[in-house]
Structures are given as structure tokens and as C-alpha cells.
N, C-alpha and C positions, 0 to 999 in steps of 0.2 A: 388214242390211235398209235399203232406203233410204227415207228420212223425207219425207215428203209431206204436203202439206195433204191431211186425209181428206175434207174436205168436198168440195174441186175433183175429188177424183180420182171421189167418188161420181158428183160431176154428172157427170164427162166418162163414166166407164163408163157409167152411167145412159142419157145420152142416146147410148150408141156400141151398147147392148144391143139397140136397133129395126135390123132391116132396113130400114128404110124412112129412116130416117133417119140408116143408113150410105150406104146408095145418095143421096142428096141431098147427102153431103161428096161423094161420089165424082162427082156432075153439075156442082155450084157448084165443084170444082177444076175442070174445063172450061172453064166459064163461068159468069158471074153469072145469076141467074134472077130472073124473080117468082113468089110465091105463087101465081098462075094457073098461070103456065105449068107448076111442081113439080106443082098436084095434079095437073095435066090429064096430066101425063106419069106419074105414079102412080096414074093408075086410081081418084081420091079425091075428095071433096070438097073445099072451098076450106076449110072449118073444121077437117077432119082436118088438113090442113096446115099451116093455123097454129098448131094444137099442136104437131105435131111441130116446126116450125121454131120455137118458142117456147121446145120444151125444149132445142135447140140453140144457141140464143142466151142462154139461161142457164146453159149451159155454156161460154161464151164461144167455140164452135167456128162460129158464124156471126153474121153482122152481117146489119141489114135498114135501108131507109133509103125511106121514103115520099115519091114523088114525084106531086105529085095525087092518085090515085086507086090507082097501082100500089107494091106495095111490093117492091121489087128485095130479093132474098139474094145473101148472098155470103159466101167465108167469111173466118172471123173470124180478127183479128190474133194469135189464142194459139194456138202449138206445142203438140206433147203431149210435149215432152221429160219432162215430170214422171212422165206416165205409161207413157213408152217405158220408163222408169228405173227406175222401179216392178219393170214386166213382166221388164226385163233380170235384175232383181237374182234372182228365180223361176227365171228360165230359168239362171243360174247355177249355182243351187244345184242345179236336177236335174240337171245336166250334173255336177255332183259327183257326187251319188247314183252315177249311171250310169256314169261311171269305177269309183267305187268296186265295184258291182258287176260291172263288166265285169275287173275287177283280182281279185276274190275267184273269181270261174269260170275265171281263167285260173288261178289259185292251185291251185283243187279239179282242173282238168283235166291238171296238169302231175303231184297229187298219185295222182292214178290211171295215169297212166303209168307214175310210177317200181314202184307196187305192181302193175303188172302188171293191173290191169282192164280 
């Protein structure tokens, strides 16, 4: 199993759990945005979105930077290697499982053959 800060990985799942604030990495990877422009493109208030980009930004998955009155997002300087790494090490292990049982049906199916079933 690979070892991870739990607390980072809560936040990043945490805030990766909102649709809404998957769709916002996937806009600010495009381009930088403001809070205006996020809610107004998600159908939201200006306060719903600065929660959500709030909880993003304490997950380190977005930066924001006030310029006058507007505050620009964008996203943030951390990778998810930690949590790619995480997810790999899971996705390994079923891919064991499922050899293994893909290895025990060819076992049973080879073992009905010779018996004639």
C-alpha cells in the first residue's frame, strides 16, 4: 500500500467529490478564470462559488489572486501524483484478484474438459 499524507489526500478527494468543482479544474486547465465569470458559467451564485473554490484552494488544487475588485483562479502549483499513487496501488491489486480468478476458471474449465462435462 502506498503511504500518503491522509489528511492531503482527504482534502484532495474531498474537494474532487463536487461535480462542480471537478468541472472548474477542468475550465481553469483551459484558462484562468474569475469568480464571476465560474459562477456565471455554472448557473450559481457568486457565494456558492466561492465556497467551492475555497474548498479548492485548500486543497491546494487552485490558486486565486485579487486584483481590485476581481479575483482571478487558476490552478494550483500541486500535482496529484500522491493521489494517482494511491488510486494505482488499488487498481493493482484488483488486477491481481482478477488474474487470479481469471487463472482458477481457466483451471475449473480445462478441469471439465478432461472429465468429459
Amino acid at each position: 500500500m502506498v503511504q500518503c499524507d491522509s489528511t492531503r489526500l482527504d482534502a484532495s478527494f474531498a474537494a474532487l467529490s463536487d461535480a462542480t468543482r471537478r468541472g472548474v479544474l477542468d475550465l481553469l486547465g483551459q484558462h484562468d478564470a474569475s469568480i464571476s465569470d465560474l459562477a456565471k458559467r455554472f448557473h450559481m451564485s457568486l457565494t456558492g462559488m466561492k465556497k467551492h473554490v475555497s474548498v479548492l484552494e485548500d486543497a491546494g488544487l487552485v490558486t486565486t489572486e485579487k486584483v481590485g475588485r476581481v479575483r482571478t483562479c487558476k490552478l494550483g502549483p500541486r500535482p496529484l501524483n500522491q493521489e494517482a499513487a494511491w488510486i494505482e496501488s488499488f487498481r493493482q491489486q484488483w488486477a491481481a484478484r482478477f488474474e487470479a480468478l481469471d487463472n482458477l476458471l481457466e483451471e475449473l474449465t480445462e478441469e471439465n474438459k478432461r472429465d468429459g462435462r
